[in-house]
C-alpha positions in Angstrom: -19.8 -4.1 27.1 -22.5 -7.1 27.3 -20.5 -8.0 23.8 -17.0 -7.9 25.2 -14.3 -7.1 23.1 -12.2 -9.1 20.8 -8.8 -8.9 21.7 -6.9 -11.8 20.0 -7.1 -14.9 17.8 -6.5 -18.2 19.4 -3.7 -18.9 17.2 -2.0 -15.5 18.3 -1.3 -16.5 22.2 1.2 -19.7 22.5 0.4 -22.3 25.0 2.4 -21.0 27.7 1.9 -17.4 27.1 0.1 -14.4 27.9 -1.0 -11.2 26.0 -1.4 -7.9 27.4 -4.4 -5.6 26.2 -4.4 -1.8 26.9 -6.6 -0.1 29.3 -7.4 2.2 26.4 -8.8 -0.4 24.4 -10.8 -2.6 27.4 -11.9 0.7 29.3 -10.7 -0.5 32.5 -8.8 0.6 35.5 -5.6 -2.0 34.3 -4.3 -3.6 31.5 -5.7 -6.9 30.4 -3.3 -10.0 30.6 -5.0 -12.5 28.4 -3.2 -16.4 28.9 -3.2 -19.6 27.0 -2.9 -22.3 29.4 -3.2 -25.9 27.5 -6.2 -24.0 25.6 -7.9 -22.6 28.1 -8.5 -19.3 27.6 -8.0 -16.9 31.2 -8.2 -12.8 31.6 -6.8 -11.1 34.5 -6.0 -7.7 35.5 -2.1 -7.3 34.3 -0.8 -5.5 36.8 0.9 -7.7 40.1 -0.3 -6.8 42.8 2.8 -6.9 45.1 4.8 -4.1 42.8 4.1 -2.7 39.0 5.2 -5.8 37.4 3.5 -7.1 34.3 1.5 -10.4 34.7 1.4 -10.8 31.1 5.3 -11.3 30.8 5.1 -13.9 34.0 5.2 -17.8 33.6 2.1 -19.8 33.0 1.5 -23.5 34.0 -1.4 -25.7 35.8 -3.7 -22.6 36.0 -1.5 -20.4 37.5 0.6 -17.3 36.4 3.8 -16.5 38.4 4.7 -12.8 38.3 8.1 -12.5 36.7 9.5 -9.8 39.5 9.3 -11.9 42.8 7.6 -14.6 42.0 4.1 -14.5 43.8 1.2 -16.6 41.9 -2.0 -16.4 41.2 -4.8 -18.5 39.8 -5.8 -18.1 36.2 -9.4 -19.2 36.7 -10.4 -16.3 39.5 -7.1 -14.1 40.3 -6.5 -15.7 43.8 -3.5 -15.3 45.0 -1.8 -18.2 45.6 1.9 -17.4 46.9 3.7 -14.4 48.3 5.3 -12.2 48.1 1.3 -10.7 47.4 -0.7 -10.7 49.1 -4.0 -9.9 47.5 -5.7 -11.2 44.5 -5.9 -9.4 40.9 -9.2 -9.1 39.4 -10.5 -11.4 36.8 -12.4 -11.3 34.0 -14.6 -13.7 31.7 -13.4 -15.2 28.7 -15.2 -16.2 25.6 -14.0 -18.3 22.6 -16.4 -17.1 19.8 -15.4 -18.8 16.1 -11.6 -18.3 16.3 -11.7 -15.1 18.1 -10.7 -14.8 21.9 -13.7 -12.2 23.5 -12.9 -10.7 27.1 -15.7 -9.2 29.1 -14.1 -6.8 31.4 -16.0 -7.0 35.1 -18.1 -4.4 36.0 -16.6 -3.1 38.5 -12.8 -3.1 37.0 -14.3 -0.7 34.1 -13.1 2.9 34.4 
């Protein structure tokens, strides 16, 4: 994967917003939540973990993402958690702007 894998245009993910990317298509253990926050490009595992809630559908602002079930937060830049209800981090992944095209490469030890 040293070339990641193009999963989006910049234009396709409002600011505000994130995108989720099947496991099928990353080779990883989760989804991939891809987020536009102010331009900045973040990838995280998708998957809360508190309960099987979708980080991509959850609100982002000020470099975090707050898991639309019960509310716990993370940070964009390194999948901290930040707030409960979780208790544990999600994993993180880099993030490369290459022409127009938004590149994630998965971390190693996410990959399935």
């Amino acid at each position: 994967m040293a070339d990641g894998i193009e999963v989006a245009k910049v234009g396709d993910i409002a600011d505000g917003e994130g995108l989720k990317v099947s496991r099928i298509r990353t080779g990883t253990l989760d989804d991939i939540a891809v987020f536009n926050d102010g331009g900045a490009f973040f990838a995280l595992d998708d998957t809360c973990s508190h309960e099987e809630a979708s980080l991509s559908q959850g609100w982002v602002e000020d470099g975090t993402v707050e898991c639309p079930l019960h509310a716990a937060c993370f940070s964009l830049k390194d999948g901290a958690v930040l707030s409960l209800p979780a208790t544990k981090g999600v994993a993180a992944h880099r993030v490369e702007i290459v022409g127009d095209a938004i590149v994630v490469h998965p971390a190693a030890d996410r990959l399935a």
